[in-house]
N, C-alpha and C positions, 0 to 999 in steps of 0.2 A: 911712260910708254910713248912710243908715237903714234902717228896718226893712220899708219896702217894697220898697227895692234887696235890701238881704240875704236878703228870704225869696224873692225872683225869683229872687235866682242860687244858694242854695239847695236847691231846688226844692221848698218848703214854703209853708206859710200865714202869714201874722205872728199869727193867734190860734196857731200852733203856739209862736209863739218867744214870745211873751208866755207861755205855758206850759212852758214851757221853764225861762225867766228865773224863775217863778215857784218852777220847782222846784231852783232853786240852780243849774242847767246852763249858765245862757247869764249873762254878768256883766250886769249895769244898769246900764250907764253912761248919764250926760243930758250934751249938748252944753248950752252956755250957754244956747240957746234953750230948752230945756226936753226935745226932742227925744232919744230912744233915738239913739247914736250906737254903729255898729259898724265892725268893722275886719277884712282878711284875717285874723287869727286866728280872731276868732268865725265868720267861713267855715267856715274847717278844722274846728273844732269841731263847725260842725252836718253837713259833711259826714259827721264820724267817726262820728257820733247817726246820721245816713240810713243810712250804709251796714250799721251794726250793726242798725238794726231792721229794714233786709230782709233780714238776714238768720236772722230773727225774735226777736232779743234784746228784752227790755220796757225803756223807758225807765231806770227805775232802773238795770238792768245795766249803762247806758252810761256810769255815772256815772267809775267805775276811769279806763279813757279819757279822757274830759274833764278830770277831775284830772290825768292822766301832760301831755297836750298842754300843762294850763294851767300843769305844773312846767318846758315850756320844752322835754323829750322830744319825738326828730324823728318819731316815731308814738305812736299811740293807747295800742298793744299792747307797751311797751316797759319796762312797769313790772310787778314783782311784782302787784302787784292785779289788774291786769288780764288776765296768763296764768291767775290760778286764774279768772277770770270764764271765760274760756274753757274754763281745763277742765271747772267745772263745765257750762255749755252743754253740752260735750260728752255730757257723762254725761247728762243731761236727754234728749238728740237718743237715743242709745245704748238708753234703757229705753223711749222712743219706739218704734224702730224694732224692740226686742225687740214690745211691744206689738201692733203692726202685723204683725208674722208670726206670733205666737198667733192673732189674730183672723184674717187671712189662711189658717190653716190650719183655722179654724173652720168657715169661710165654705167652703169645696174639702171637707171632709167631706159640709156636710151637702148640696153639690153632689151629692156621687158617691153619697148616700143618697137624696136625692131622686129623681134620673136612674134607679137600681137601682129606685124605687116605680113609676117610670112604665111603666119598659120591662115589672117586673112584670105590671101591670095590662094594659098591648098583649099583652100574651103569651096570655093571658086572656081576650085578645080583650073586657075589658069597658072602658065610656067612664067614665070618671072622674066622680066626683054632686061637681058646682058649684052652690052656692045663687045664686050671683052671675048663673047663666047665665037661672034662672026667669023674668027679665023679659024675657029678648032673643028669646021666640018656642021656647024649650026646655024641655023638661018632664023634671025631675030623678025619678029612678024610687025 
């Protein structure tokens, strides 16, 4: 097939597979015509590239893969290289998601510190001095 069928069923761009090709992933093969020719394998290939980068892996990561597939292995995932890719992903996602719940509990302090200023201030019975309000017809004291 060429490269306008393969990147339709795909569901890519041919500047994607031309970048691709470029980066050692997708082979270069020319039909006698001159023409990029590909084949169900280079399919499976870029499906194995899609599906790893939605699942947010970066292109180079997917390289483990493509190598296992191009050795002839009936998955991507089926070679040494390719499980420590994944586990490091793993670890990547892991201090992500640590990350995320630091911040998350950053975010809910200064919540319940704020809330605590406001109700303060109602209690108080005084309105709170906004400089932002000065133009809309209020007069900050």
């Amino acid at each position: 097939m060429r490269i306008g069928e393969l990147a339709e069923r795909a569901g890519t761009t041919t500047r994607a597979l031309r970048y691709y090709e470029s980066r050692g992933l997708l082979p270069a093969r020319r039909g006698g015509n001159g023409y990029r020719a590909y084949d169900e394998d280079d399919l499976r290939l870029l499906r194995q590239i899609r599906v790893l980068q939605d699942f947010g892996f970066e292109l180079e990561e997917t390289r483990p893969f493509v190598e296992c597939l191009r050795a002839g292995h009936p998955a991507g995932d089926s070679c040494p290289a390719s499980l420590e890719v994944y586990r490091a992903k793993l670890a990547e996602l892991d201090a992500m998601v640590a990350r995320l719940s630091e911040v998350r509990e950053q975010v809910a302090a200064q919540l319940v510190q704020a809330e605590a200023a406001r109700d303060a201030l109602a209690a108080v019975d005084e309105e709170p001095r906004c400089e932002l309000a000065r133009g809309q017809g209020e007069e900050t004291r």
